[in-house]
C-alpha positions in Angstrom: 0.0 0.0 0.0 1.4 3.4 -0.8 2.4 6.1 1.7 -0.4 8.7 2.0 1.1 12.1 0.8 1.3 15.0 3.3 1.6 18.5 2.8 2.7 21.0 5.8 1.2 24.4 5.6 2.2 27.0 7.9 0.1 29.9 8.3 1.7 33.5 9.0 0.2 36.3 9.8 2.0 39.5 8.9 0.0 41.2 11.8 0.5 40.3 15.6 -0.8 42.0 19.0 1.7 41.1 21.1 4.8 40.8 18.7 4.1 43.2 15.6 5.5 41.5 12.6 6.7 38.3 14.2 6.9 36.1 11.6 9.9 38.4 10.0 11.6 38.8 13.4 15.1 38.2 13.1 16.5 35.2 15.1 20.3 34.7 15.1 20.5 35.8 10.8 17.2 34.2 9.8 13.8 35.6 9.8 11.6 33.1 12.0 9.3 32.0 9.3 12.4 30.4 8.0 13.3 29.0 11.3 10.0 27.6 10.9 9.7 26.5 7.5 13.5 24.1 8.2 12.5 22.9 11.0 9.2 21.3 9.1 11.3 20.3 5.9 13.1 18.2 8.6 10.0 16.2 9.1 10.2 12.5 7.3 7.5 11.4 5.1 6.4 15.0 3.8 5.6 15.9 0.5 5.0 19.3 0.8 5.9 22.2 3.1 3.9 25.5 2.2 3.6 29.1 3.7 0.2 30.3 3.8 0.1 33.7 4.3 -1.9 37.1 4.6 0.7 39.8 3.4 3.5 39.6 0.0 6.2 40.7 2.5 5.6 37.5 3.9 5.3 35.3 0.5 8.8 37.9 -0.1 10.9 37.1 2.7 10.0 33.0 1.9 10.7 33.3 -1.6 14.0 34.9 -1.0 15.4 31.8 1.0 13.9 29.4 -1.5 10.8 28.4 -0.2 7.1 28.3 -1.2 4.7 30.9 0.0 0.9 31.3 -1.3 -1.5 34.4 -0.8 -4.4 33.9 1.1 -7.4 36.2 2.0 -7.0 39.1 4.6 -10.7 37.7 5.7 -9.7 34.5 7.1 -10.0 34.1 11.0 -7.7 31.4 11.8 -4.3 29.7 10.8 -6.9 26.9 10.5 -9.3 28.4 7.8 -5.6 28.9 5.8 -4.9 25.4 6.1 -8.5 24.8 4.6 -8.0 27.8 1.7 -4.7 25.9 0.5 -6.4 22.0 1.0 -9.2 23.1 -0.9 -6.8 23.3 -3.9 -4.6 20.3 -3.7 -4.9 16.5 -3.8 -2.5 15.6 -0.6 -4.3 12.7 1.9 -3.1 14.3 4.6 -2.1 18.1 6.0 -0.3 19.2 8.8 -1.0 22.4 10.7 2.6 24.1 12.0 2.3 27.6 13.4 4.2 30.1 12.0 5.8 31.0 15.4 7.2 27.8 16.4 10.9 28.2 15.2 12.0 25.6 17.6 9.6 22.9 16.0 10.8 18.8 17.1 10.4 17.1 13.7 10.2 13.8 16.2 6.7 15.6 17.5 5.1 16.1 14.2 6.3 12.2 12.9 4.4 10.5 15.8 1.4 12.4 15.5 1.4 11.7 11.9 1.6 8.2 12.3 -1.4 8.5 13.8 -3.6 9.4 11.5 -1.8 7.4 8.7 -2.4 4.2 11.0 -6.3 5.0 10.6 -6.6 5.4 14.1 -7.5 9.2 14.0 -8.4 11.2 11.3 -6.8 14.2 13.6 -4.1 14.1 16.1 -1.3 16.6 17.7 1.2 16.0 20.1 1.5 16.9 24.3 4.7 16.9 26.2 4.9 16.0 30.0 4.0 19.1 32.2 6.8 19.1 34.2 6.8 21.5 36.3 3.0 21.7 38.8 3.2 25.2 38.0 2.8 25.0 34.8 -1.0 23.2 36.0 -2.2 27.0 37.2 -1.0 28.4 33.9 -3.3 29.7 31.7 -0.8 30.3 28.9 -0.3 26.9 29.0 -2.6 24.2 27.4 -3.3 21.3 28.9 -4.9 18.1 27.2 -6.0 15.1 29.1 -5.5 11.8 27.3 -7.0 8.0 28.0 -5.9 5.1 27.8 -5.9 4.7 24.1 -4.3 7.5 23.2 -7.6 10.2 22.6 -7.7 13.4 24.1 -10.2 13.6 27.1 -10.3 17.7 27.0 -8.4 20.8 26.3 -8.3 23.2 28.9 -6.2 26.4 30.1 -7.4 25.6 34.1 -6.0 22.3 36.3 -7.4 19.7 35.0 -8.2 16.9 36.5 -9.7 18.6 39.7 -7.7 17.1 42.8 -9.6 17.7 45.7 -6.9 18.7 48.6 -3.3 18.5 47.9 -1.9 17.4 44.6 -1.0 13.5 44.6 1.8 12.6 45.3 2.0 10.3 42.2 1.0 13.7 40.2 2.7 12.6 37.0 0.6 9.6 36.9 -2.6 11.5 36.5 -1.0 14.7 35.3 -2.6 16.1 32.0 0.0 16.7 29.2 1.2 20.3 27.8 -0.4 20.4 24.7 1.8 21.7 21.6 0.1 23.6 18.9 0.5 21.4 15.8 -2.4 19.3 14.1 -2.7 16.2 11.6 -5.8 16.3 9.8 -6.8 13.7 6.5 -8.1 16.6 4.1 -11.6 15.3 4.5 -11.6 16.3 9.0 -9.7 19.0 8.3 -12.5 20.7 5.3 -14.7 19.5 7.9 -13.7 20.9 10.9 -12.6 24.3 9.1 -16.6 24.1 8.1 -18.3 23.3 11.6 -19.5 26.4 13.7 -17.6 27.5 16.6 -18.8 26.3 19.9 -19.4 27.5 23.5 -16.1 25.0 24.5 -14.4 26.9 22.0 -15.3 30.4 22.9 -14.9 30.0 27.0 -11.3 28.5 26.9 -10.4 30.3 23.7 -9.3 26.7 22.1 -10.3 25.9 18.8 -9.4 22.5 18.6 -12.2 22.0 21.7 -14.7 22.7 18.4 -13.3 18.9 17.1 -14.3 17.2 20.2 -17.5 19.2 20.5 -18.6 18.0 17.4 -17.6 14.1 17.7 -14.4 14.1 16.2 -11.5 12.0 18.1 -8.1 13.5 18.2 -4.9 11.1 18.6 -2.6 12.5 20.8 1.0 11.4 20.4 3.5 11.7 23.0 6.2 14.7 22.3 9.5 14.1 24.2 9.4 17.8 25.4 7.5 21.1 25.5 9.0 23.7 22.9 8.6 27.3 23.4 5.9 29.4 20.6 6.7 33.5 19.9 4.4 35.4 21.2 6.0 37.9 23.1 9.6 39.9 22.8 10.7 37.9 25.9 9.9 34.9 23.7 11.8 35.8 21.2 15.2 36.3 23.3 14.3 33.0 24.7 14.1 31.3 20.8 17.2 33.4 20.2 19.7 32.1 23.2 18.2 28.4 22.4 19.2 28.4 18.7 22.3 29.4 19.7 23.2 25.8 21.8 
């Protein structure tokens, strides 16, 4: 039987709140969505890496280094709905979501939650790392997924989950949920689905969109990530993306 093909799309906003123009921050010579866009060519068993993008600085700065950058509408709300816009026009089986500000991306990560889905035991998946540190539980920059026995997340949630009523266990890491990191494997047919489903009240309290899956009945794999890797959302996130590619 042949290998499905894959295609990695990483959406990249030119715009940002936190971080104004993040994506074309400079980290150690390289603009991050290059960081980005290496880190996911690194990943085995892909096809296809592809920047999907709102702004021809963008599509620019990715055609200079000698990748592959496509226009997509100003209108779309998500890096999801970009994903969608650029399935909707090719034949791949399956596509990967990778955020544009993850320049510290584990290839490893991506591979296991891939093989999910092309095992036909998900038709969605992403990874979680351990939590590590109990702190992190009371975070609410931090995502927490809780995952059964057979690999499917539980829930999604920015609060401690699950509720321990008195201290926390001392066998914490048994019960602990996982960190979740923001990349998702989708066959094309979940992921033009779930870019077409209606957000949800899940979705709008936690401000999680992947909580619209589960909401709706679809099961997402979740494959175990060696470690937690540190997103760009803020300049103090940057520095810290800056001092690790330097090791």
């Amino acid at each position: 039987m042949a290998q499905q093909s894959v295609c990695i799309v990483i959406p990249a906003r030119l715009g940002s709140t936190r971080l104004p123009e993040k994506a074309l921050a400079d980290i150690n010579g390289k603009p991050m969505i290059q960081h980005v866009y290496e880190r996911a060519k690194k990943v085995k068993g892909v096809d296809k890496v592809v920047v999907a993008t709102d702004h021809q600085r963008i599509v620019d700065a990715v055609s200079k280094f000698g990748g592959e950058a496509l226009m997509t509408p100003e209108t779309l709300n998500s890096g999801t709905d970009r994903v969608a816009f650029v399935a909707r026009s090719r034949s791949e089986a399956i596509f990967v979501n990778v955020q544009g500000d993850e320049p510290l991306l584990d290839p490893v990560s991506v591979e296991r939650s891939l093989e999910l889905v092309r095992s036909g035991r998900f038709s969605m998946a992403t990874p979680a790392a351990p939590l590590g540190d109990e702190g992190l539980l009371k975070n609410p920059n931090v995502v927490k997924v809780l995952v059964a026995a057979d690999s499917r997340a539980v829930y999604f949630s920015r609060f401690p989950i699950p509720y321990s009523r008195g201290a926390v266990p001392s066998d914490f890491a048994q019960v602990a949920p996982r960190h979740h990191l923001g990349v998702y494997v989708y066959t094309r047919e979940t992921l033009l689905k779930f870019a077409s489903l209606p957000p949800t009240p899940w979705e709008a309290g936690e401000s999680l969109e992947q909580l619209r899956a589960l909401f709706h009945g679809i099961p997402i794999g979740v494959a175990f990530a060696d470690r937690a890797t540190v997103g760009v959302d803020t300049h103090e996130d940057l520095e810290i993306a800056r001092r690790a590619m330097l090791v």
